[in-house]
C-alpha positions in Angstrom: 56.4 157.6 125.7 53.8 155.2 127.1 50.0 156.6 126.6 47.9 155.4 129.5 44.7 154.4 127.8 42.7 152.6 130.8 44.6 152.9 134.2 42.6 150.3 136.2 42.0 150.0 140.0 45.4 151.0 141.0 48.6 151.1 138.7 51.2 152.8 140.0 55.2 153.3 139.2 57.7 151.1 141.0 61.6 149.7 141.0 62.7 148.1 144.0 62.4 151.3 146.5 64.3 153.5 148.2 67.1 152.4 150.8 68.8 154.2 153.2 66.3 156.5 154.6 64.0 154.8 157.1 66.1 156.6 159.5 64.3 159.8 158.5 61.0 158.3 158.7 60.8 157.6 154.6 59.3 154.4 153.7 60.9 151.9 151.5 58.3 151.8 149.3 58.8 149.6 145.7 57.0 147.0 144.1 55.4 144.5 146.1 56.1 141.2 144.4 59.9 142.2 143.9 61.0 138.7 142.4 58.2 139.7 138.9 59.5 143.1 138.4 63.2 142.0 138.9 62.6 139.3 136.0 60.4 141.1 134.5 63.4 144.1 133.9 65.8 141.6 132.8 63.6 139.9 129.7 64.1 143.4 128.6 67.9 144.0 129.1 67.0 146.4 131.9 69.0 146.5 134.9 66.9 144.8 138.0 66.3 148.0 140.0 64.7 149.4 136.7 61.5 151.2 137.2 58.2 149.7 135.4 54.2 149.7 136.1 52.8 147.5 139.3 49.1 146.8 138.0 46.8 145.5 140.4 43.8 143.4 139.3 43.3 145.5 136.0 41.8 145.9 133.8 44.5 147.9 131.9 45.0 149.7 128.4 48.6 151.1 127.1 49.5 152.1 124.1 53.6 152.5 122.7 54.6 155.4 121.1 57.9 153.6 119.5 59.0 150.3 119.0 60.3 148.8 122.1 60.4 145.5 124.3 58.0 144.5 126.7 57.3 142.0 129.2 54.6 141.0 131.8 55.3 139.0 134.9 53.3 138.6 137.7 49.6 137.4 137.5 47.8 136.5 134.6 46.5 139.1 132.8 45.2 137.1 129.3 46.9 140.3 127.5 46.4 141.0 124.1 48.8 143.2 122.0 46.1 144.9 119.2 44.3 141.6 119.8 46.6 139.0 119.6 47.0 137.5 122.8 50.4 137.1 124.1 52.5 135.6 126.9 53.3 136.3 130.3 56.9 135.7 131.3 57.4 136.1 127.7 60.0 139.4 126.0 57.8 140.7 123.6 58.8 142.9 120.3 56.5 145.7 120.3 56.1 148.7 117.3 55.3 151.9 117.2 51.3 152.5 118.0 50.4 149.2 119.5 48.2 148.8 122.3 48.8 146.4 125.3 45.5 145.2 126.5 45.2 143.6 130.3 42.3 142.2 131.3 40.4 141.6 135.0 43.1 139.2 136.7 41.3 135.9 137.5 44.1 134.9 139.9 46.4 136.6 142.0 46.7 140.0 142.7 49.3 141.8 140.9 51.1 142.3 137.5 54.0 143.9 136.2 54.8 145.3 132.9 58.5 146.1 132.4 59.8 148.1 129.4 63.3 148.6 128.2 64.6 151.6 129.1 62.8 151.6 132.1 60.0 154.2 133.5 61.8 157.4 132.8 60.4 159.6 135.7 62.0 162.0 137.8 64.0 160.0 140.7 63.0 161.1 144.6 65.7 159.9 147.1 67.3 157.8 144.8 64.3 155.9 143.5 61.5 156.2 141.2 58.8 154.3 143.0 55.6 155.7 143.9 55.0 156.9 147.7 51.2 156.9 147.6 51.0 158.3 151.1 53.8 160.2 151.1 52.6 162.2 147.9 55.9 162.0 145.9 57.5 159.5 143.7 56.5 158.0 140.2 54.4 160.5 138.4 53.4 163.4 140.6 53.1 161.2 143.9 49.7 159.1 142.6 47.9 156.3 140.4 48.1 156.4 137.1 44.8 158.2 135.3 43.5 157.9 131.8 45.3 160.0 129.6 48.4 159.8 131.6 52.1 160.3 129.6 54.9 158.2 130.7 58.6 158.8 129.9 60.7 155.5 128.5 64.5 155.7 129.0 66.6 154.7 126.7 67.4 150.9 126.2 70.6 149.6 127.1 71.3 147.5 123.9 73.8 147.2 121.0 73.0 146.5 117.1 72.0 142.8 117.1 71.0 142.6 120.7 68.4 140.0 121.6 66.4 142.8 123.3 65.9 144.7 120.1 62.1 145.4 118.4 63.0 143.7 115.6 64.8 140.4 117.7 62.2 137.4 117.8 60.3 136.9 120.9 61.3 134.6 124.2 60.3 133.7 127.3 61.3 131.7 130.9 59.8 129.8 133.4 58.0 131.2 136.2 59.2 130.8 139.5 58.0 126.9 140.4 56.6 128.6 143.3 54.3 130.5 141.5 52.1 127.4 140.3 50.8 126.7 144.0 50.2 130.7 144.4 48.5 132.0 141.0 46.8 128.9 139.9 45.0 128.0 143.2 46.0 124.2 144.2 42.9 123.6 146.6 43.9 123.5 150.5 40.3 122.7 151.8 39.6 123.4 155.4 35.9 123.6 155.7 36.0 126.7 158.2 35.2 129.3 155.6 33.0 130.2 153.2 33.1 128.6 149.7 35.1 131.7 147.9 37.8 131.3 150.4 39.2 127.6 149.5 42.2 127.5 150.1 45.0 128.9 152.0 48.8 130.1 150.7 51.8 128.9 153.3 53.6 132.2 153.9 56.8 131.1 156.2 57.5 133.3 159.1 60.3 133.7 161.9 59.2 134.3 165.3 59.4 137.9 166.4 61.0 139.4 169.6 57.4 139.4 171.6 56.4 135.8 170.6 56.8 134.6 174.3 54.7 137.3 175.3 51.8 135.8 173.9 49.4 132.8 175.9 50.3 129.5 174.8 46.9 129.3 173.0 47.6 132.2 170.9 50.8 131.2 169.7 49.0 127.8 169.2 46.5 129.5 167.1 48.9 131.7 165.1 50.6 128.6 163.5 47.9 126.3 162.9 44.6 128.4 161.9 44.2 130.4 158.3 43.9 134.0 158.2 41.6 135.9 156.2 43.1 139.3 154.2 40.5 141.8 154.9 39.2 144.4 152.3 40.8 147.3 154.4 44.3 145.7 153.5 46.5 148.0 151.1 50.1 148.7 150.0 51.2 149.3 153.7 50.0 146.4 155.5 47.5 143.4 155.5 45.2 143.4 158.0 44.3 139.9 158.7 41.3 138.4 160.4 40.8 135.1 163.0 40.5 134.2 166.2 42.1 136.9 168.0 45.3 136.6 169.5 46.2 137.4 173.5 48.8 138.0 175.3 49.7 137.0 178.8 50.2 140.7 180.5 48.5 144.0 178.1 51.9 146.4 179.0 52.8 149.0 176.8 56.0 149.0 174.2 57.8 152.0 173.4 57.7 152.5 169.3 60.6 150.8 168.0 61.8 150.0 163.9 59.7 147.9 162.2 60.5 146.7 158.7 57.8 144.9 155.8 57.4 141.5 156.6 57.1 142.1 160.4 53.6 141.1 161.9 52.1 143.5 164.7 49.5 142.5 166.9 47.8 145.4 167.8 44.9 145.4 170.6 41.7 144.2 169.2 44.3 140.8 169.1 44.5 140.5 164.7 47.5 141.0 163.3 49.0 143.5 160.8 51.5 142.2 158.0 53.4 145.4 157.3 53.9 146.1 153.5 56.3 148.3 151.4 54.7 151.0 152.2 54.5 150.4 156.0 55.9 153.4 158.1 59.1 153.0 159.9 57.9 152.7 163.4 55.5 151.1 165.9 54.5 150.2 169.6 52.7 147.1 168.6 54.0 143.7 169.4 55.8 141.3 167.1 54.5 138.3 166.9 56.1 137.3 164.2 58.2 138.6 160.5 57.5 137.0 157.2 60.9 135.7 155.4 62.0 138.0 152.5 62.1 135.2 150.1 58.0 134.8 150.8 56.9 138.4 150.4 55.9 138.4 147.0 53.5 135.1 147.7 51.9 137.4 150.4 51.8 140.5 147.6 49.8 137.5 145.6 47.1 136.5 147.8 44.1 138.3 147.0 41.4 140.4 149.6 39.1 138.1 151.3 42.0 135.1 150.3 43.8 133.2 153.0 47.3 132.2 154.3 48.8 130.3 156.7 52.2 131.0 158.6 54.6 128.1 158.7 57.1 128.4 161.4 60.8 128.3 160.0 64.3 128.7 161.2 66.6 131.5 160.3 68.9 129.1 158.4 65.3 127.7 156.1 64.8 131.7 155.4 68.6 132.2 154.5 68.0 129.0 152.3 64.9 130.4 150.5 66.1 133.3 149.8 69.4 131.8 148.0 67.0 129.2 145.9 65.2 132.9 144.7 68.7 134.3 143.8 69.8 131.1 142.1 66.3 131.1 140.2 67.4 134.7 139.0 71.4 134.1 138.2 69.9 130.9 136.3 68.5 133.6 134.1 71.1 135.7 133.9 73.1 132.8 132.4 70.8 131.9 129.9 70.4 135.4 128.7 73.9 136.2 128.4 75.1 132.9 126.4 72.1 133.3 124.0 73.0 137.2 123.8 76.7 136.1 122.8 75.5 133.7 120.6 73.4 136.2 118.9 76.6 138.6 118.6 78.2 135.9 116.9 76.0 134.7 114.4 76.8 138.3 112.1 80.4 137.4 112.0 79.8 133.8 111.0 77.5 135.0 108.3 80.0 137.2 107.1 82.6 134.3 107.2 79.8 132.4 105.0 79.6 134.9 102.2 83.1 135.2 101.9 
């Protein structure tokens, strides 16, 4: 079990969300920055759809009822295990009765603590995640509280396995990606205020009512920043800028929408549908954020900024295959250090012969 000691803001449980069901009006749901959790889950020999907590901005406070393996991905937390501060990125041993502490996230927006075993609650349509308008999912449909109990599933390891308690501790790079995201690189454009320096390029595809909108708008989408209001949340960023008109006001029939696709609704600033977004709407499309770009956007903080980039189907098909390479580099590593590991018993017993 998992003892929830502090919850935080908004810490809820995740895998990678339910598929299959939009058809019956059932949102995908599932952690926000995918590409953390996924690594996250396999620095602890879980399998990548494993469930584990999405934290957003902390501060947060677990405690371990057995010895186990850990690791944080994500935004920085400057966590300390019973003090000691420790690694993100990192698979870390933990023992019986420690206590994970996250502090206030100074960049970024969300973390992810993965455990092996997995976030052993009750699965709803095939996932674990947590439907927080919906009402079901995770651990009775909600956030996480103080003094919350969560189940740990059993590890999927063998005697000697790198992701044992007792194996040493190791870590891997962060997506390169994530340096221009979490640690701020400046992009200076002297049109807002000082706490909003600089902007993160989110790359988009032009949606089916792009032509729909007046020359200027479209003008406007591409080359100003957008704010990400305070009313954002797990469903959709609500963005804010020069509003964005179109060259006749008719009406659309509601129609699928997926995360990633950008409404413009009538007031002219747009919507960036979430994992949580509903399944369909009468808004137009202005645009769809690339997959391989969704978990920058899950990054940027309320009252940050980001600016679309106009790409080409092949650039997103691209992106999306330098992610997956990023994660089957992993994979490789793990699994030759894992067989190494399995053969290191055998040579010793070759030794003392």
């Amino acid at each position: 079990m998992i003892d929830i000691i502090r919850a935080g803001l908004l810490t809820t449980v995740q895998d990678l969300g339910r598929h299959g069901y939009r058809h019956l009006g059932v949102s995908m749901g599932g952690a926000l920055d995918r590409l953390s959790l996924e690594v996250g889950n396999r620095l602890v020999g879980n399998r990548p759809d494993a469930a584990g907590l999405e934290i957003t901005l902390g501060p947060v406070t677990l405690r371990f009822a057995r010895a186990t393996r850990i690791a944080i991905t994500g935004t920085d937390f400057s966590a300390t295990l019973d003090g000691q501060p420790v690694y993100s990125w990192w698979s870390l041993p933990v023992q019986a009765g420690q206590e994970l502490a996250l502090q206030p996230a100074k960049r970024g927006m969300r973390g992810y603590v993965a455990v092996a075993g997995g976030i052993d609650v009750l699965p709803m349509l095939g996932s674990r995640s947590t439907d927080l308008g919906a009402g079901f999912g995770g651990l009775g449909g909600r956030a996480l509280r103080d003094g919350d109990r969560l189940p740990v599933g059993a590890p999927l390891t063998r005697p000697g396995s790198w992701f044992n308690p007792d194996a040493p501790e190791f870590g891997v790079k962060a997506p390169a990606w994530c340096k221009f995201v979490l640690v701020n690189e400046p992009l200076r454009r002297g049109r807002h205020p000082s706490n909003v320096p600089w902007a993160v390029p989110i790359r988009v595809l032009p949606g089916p009512e792009y032509d729909s909108f007046t020359a200027e708008a479209q003008k406007t989408f591409w080359s100003d920043e957008w704010l990400v209001t305070p009313n954002s949340n797990r469903m959709g960023y609500r963005l804010a800028g020069v509003a964005l008109k179109r060259t006749q006001k008719t009406d659309l029939l509601s129609h699928a929408v997926l995360p990633g696709t950008i409404q413009v609704p009538p007031n002219g600033q747009p919507i960036v549908l979430m994992s949580d977004a509903q399944t369909t709407g009468g808004y137009p499309k202005i645009g769809a954020v690339i997959q391989a770009d969704m978990w920058k956007l899950a990054q940027v903080r309320l009252n940050g900024a980001v600016r679309f980039i106009p790409t080409t189907p092949a650039e997103a098909r691209q992106a999306l295959y330098e992610e997956r390479t990023y994660l089957r580099q992993i994979d490789a590593a793990i699994a030759m250090h894992e067989e190494r590991c399995a053969r290191q018993p055998a040579l010793a017993a070759l030794q003392d012969k």
